[in-house]
C-alpha positions, 0 to 999 in steps of 0.5 A: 661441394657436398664433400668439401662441407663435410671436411671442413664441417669436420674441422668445425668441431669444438669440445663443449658444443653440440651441433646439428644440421638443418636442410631446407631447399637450398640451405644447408646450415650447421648450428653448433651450441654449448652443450649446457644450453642445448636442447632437441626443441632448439633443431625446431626452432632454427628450422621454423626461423630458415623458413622465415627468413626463406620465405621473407626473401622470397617475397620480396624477390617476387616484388622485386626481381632486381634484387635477386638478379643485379650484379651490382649495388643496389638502390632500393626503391621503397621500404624492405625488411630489416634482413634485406636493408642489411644485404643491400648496405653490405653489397654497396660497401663491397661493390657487389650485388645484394645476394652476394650476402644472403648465405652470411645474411640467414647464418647471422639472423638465425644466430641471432635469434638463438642468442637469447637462448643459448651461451654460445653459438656457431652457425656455418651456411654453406662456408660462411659462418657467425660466431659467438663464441668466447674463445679463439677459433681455428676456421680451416681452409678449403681452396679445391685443387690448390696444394695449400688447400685443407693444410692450412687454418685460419687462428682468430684470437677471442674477439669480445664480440659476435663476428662472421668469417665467410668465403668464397670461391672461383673454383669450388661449388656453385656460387657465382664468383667472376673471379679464380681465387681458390679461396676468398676468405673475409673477416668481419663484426657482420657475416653479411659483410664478410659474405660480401665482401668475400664475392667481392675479393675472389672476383678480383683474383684471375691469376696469383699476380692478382692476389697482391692488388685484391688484398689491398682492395680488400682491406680497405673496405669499412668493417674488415678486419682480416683477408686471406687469399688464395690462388693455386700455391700463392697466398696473401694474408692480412689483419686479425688472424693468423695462420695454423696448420688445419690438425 
């Protein structure tokens, strides 16, 4: 995964920001801010909140190994963080488990908690990424070994508001997915939602002629407001978003 990250982290790129990573175990998070509000003890500041929210996760999955586990919606049991409520509402909406949202889940609360701070701000958490930011954005598409794969990129025209764009994939890193999908991307106000309802699309992509029926699926979940779909050299497309070529 590590060499599709650095292209697709290289199509990320904006004029006007600057960006910086933060490495903590198994998080690997890019940040990416306007450059008027950027300073160094910002690099500082997301490290110390990836810990927070690591650790909150942490402690909870050691109370609560279920969580961390189950492939399915979750019921909780007593009373959790604001973080944890949020992944298991995005799970039940999706059908899925929990930590199917917890990349989208730290990129959304570390953007956050930036926000006060800065203009603008991207933040990408292994492929899926929040943004606040003013303008259109053009996300590119890596789909692994699909020939549609870093040709294609994804136009979101300016949306007024915070939003997640995340994906997920059968055949590219080790996330667990029960699908193939080359590519599960999802469109959302919430990463966390978009996070999980990605897991939730691609396990529903076997073969191309599956791309159709999960798409429908997809767009019938509350809050997702864009799919895209990819299986070897077929796609399926829906909603808020356009296709572009990724130069």
């Amino acid at each position: 995964m590590d060499g599709s990250r650095r292209q697709y982290r290289q199509l990320m790129r904006r004029a006007g920001f600057k960006a910086f990573t933060c490495r903590i175990k198994e998080t690997d998070m890019y940040v990416a801010v306007d450059e008027a509000s950027y300073c160094p003890q910002l690099e500082r500041f997301v490290e110390q909140r990836v810990l927070y929210y690591r650790t909150l996760l942490e402690d909870f999955i050691a109370a609560d190994p279920v969580f961390r586990t189950t492939l399915q919606p979750y019921l909780l049991s007593g009373p959790a963080p604001a973080l944890v409520l949020d992944m298991v509402r995005a799970g039940n909406l999706a059908g899925v488990g929990p930590m199917a949202a917890v990349a989208g889940a730290i990129a959304e609360y570390v953007g956050r908690d930036l926000q006060p701070r800065v203009q603008q701000v991207i933040v990408e958490n292994g492929g899926d990424i929040y943004f606040s930011v003013r303008d259109a954005v053009k996300v590119g598409v890596y789909a692994g070994a699909s020939p549609l794969s870093n040709r294609l990129a994804v136009a979101i025209a300016p949306q007024g508001h915070a939003f997640g764009v995340c994906t997920s994939s059968g055949t590219v890193g080790p996330s667990l997915s029960l699908g193939r999908a080359d590519a599960a991307m999802i469109i959302a106000p919430s990463a966390i939602l978009a996070d999980a309802a990605a897991t939730a699309a691609g396990n529903r992509v076997q073969t191309a002629a599956d791309l159709e029926a999960a798409l429908a699926w997809a767009r019938q979940i509350p809050g997702v407001s864009g799919v895209l779909l990819i299986k070897d050299d077929k796609l399926a497309l829906w909603g808020e978003c356009r296709l572009v070529g990724s130069n």
